[in-house]
C-alpha positions in Angstrom: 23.8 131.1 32.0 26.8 133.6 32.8 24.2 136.1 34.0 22.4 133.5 35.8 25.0 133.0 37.3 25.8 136.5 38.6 22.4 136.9 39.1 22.8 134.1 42.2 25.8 135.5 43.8 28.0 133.3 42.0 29.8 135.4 39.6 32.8 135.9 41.5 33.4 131.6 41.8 32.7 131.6 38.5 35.9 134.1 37.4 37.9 132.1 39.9 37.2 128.7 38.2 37.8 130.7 34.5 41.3 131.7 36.3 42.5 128.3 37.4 41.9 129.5 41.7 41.1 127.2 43.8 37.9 127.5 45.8 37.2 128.0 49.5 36.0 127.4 52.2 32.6 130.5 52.2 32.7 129.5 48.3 31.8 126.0 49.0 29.1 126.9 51.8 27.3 129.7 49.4 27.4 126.8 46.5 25.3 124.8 48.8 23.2 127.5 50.2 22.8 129.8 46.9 19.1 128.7 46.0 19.7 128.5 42.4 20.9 124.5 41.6 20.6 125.5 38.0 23.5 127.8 38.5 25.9 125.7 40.7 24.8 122.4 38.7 26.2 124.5 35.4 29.5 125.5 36.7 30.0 122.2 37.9 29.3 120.9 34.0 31.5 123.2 32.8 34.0 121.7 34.8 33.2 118.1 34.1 33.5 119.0 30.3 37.1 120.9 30.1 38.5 117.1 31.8 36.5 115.0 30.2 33.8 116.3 27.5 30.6 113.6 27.3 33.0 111.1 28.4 30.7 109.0 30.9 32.8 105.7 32.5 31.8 102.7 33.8 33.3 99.5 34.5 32.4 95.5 34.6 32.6 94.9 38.1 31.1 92.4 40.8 30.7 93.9 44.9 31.3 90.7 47.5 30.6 91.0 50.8 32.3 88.1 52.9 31.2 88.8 56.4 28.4 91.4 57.8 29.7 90.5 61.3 30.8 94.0 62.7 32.4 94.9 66.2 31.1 98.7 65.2 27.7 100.4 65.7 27.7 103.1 63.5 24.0 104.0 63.3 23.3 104.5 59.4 24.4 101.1 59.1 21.8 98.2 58.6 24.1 95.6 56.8 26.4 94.8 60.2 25.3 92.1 62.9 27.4 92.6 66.0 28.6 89.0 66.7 28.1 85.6 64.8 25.1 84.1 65.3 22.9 87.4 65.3 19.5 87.1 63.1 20.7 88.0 59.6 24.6 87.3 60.4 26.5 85.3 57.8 30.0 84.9 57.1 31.4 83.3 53.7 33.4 80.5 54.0 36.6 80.9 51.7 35.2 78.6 49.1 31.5 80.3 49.0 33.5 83.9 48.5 35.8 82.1 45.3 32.6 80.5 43.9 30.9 84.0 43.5 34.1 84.1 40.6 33.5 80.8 39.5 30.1 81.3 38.5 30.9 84.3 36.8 33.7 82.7 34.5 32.7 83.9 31.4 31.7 87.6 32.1 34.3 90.1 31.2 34.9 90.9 34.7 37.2 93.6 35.7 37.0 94.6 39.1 35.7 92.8 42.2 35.2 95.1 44.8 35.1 94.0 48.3 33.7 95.3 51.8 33.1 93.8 54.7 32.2 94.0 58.5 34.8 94.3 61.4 34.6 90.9 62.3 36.3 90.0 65.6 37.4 86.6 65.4 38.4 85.8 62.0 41.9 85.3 61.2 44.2 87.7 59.2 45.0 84.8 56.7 41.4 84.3 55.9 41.3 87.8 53.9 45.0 86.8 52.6 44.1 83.4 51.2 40.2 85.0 50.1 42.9 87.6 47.4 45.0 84.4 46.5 42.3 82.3 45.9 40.4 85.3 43.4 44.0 85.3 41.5 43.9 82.0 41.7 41.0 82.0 39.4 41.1 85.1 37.7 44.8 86.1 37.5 44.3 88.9 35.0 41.4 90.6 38.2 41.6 93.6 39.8 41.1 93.3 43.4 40.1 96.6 45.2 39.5 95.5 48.7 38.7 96.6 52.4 38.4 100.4 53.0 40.9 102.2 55.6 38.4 101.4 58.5 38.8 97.5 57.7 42.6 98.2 57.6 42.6 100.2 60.9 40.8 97.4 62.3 42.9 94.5 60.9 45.9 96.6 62.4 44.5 97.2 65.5 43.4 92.9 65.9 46.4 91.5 64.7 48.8 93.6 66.4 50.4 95.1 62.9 51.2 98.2 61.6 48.8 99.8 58.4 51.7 99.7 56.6 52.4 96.0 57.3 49.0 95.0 56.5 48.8 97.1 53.8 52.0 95.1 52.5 51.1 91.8 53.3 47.7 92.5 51.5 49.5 93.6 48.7 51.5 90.6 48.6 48.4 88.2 48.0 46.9 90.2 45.1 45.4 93.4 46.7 45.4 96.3 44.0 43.9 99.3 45.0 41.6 100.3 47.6 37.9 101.4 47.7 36.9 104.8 49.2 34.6 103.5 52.1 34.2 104.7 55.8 35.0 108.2 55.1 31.4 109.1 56.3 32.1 112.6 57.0 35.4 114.0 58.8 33.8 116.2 60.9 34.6 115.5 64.5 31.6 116.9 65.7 29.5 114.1 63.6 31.2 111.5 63.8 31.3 111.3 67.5 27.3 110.8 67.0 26.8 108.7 64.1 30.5 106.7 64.0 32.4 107.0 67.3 33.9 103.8 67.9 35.4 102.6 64.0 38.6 104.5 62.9 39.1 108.6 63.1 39.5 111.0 60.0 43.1 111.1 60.8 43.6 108.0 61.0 41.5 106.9 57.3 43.4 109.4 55.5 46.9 108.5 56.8 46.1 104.8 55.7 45.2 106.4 52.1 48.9 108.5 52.4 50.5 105.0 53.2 48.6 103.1 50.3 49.4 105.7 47.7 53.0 105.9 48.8 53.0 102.2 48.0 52.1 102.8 45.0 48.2 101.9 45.4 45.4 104.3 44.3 42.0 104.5 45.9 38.9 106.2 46.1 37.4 108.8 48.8 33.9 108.8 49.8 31.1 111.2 51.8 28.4 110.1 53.3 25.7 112.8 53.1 22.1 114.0 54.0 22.1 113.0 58.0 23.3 115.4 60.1 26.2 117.0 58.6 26.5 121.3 57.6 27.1 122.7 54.9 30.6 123.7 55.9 31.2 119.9 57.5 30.5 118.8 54.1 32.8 121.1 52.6 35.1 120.7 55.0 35.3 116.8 54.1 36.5 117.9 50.7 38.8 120.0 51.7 40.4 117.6 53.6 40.3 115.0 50.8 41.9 117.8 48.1 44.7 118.8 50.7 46.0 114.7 50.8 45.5 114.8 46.8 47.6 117.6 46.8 50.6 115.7 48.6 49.8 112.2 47.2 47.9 112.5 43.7 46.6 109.2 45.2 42.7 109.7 44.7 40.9 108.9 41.4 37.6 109.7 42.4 35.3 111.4 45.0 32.4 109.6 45.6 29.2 110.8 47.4 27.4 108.3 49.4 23.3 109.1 50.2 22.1 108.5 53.4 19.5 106.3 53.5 17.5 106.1 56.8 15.3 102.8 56.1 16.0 99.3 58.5 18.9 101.7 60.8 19.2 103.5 63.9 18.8 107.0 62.3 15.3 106.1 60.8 13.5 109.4 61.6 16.1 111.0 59.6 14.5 112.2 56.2 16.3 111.0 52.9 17.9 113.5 50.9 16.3 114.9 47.9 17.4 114.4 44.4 18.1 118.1 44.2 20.9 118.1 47.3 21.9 114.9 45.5 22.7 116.6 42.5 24.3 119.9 44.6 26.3 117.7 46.5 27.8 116.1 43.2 28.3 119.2 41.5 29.7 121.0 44.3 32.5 118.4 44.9 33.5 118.5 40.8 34.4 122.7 41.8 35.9 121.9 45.3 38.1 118.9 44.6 39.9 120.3 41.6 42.5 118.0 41.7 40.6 114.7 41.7 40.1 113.5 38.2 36.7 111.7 38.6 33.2 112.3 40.5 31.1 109.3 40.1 27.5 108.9 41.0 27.1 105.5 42.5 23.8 104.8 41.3 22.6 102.1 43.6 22.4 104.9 46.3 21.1 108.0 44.3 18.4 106.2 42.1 19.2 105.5 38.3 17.3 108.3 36.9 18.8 110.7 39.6 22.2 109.4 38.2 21.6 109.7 34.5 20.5 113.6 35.7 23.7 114.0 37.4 26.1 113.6 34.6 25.1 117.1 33.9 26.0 118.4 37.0 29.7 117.3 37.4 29.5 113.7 37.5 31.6 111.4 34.8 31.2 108.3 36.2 28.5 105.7 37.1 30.6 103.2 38.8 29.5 99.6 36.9 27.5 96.7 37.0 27.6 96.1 40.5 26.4 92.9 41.0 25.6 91.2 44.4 25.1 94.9 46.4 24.0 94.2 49.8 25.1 97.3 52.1 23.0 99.5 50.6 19.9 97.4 49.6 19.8 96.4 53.6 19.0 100.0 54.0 16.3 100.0 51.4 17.5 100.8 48.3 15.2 100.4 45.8 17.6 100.6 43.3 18.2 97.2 40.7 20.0 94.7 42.0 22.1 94.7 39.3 22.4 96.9 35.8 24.1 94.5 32.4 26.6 96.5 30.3 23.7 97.2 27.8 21.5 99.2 30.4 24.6 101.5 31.6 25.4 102.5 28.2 21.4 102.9 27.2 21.2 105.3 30.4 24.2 107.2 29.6 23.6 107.5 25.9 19.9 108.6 26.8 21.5 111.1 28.8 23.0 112.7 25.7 26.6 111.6 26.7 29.4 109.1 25.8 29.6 106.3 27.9 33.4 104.4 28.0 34.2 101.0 29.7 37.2 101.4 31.5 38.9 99.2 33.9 39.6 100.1 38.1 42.7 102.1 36.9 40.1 104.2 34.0 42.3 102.3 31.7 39.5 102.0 28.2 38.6 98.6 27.9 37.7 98.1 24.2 34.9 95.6 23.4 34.3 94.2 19.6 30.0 94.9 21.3 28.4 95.4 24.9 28.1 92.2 26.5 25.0 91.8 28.0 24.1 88.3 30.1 
């Protein structure tokens, strides 16, 4: 493969990764315009495999949704309504969101991962007593909740600083945050596809603050619209240089477009090949993030399983009760048990490892499945 490799153009990347150097920009753009995947997807493994060998992680987790009601018109999106009483609006009352728990009592949930729309006239203490009320029920949960454009937001309505929300959120069980609404941090694009919810800047300072609070999150990228190569890049740049100061980040996530039931329709959906490129190119830009993981619910399962070959370590988790991305027209499961993730990651010829939010192992006598 090393002359495969040189044969693509790639020979000099490859000596730079051997020698510990970080990566540029122009290497980032040839890695996504060098024809040969084969070649970029195996440098990319053989960085996946000095950090982590076969390890493949996943975790027991549950995705609520409160509220789809969204002041923003961000036009990928088709799970926001603008305003309560739209067709296919619905907010969650408080006891509807704690129910979703309830009724999963005897699962060996770790995580509940929550995202919501900007919705303009709810009060702050509704997401304040929705975290107390999870605890309430599951003490022991880990609550990673609202991304930095739902914290920009909640700053921005209630009159607060990110840091004060940040704090007060902490206070009623928030843990970490997710790595949503990153989209891409091009200017350029998100002027067109994203121009009135929170700016680059702006979403990474909120990650600074969170990590110097002693939170970690997640970053994500939105691709296959109408970013460049070297936006794409760019976007992981960015999220390496704030890894750099913070150590913050545990994992770079890249989010498919998908153009079904949205205001970018006409827009084709990327291929499983610039899946896998995009994957395997941030595992060799973003050298200081431990994890890439491959949500599966937007690349496809079998694109997934194909992807822990080309960088990727991690296939998020069970991810019950998806909606953003099966309002888009994913045709993805709604949900996948223990048993299936470590089926498709064993039948991938790798080792698959529960882990909790903070890729803490969670040890099971057997894989649950329900």
């Amino acid at each position: 493969m090393l002359s495969r490799v040189a044969s693509a153009g790639l020979g000099d990347i490859a000596e730079k990764l051997d020698h510990g150097e970080r990566l540029t920009l122009d290497d980032g753009v040839r890695l996504f315009e060098t024809p040969d995947l084969f070649a970029v997807g195996w440098l990319a493994n053989r960085e996946r495999e000095r950090r982590h060998g076969g390890r493949t992680y996943f975790n027991y987790n549950i995705r609520i949704e409160a509220t789809n009601v969204c002041v923003a018109s961000c036009l990928f999106c088709a799970f926001a309504r603008l305003k309560p009483g739209d067709e296919g609006s619905y907010t969650l009352s408080l006891e509807q969101a704690w129910e979703k728990l309830r009724q999963r009592r005897l699962q060996p949930l770790t995580e509940i991962h929550v995202v919501n729309g900007l919705h303009p006239d709810l009060p702050f203490d509704y997401y304040l007593e929705l975290l107390r009320g999870f605890k309430r029920i599951r003490p022991d949960i880990h609550l990673k909740c609202f991304t930095a454009v739902e914290i920009a937001f909640f700053s921005d309505l209630y009159g607060m600083s990110d840091e004060q929300v940040l704090r007060e959120l902490m206070a009623a069980g928030l843990d970490s945050l997710p790595g949503g609404g990153a989209e891409i941090f091009a200017e350029r694009v998100r002027r067109k596809i994203c121009h009135d919810k929170c700016d680059a800047d702006r979403y990474l300072a909120i990650h600074r603050t969170a990590h110097r609070l002693g939170m970690r999150s997640n970053v994500t990228m939105l691709y296959g619209h109408i970013e460049r190569a070297d936006e794409r890049v760019d976007h992981m740049l960015r999220t390496r240089a704030l890894q750099d100061e913070t150590g913050g980040f545990q994992a770079f996530i890249p989010l498919a477009f998908h153009p079904d039931n949205n205001q970018m329709r006409k827009l084709p959906a990327p291929t499983a090949s610039d899946t896998l490129r995009v994957h395997a190119v941030a595992r060799l830009m973003c050298d200081n993030i431990p994890h890439v993981k491959a949500f599966w619910i937007a690349t496809g399962v079998e694109v997934a399983q194909t992807s822990l070959w080309f960088g990727v370590d991690d296939l998020d988790g069970t991810v019950q009760e998806e909606k953003i991305y099966h309002m888009a027209g994913a045709k993805t499961p709604e949900l996948l048990t223990t048993d299936d993730i470590t089926r498709l990651i064993r039948s991938a010829g790798r080792e698959p490892v529960e882990r909790d939010t903070l890729y803490k192992e969670v040890r099971t006598s057997e894989w649950a499945n329900w």
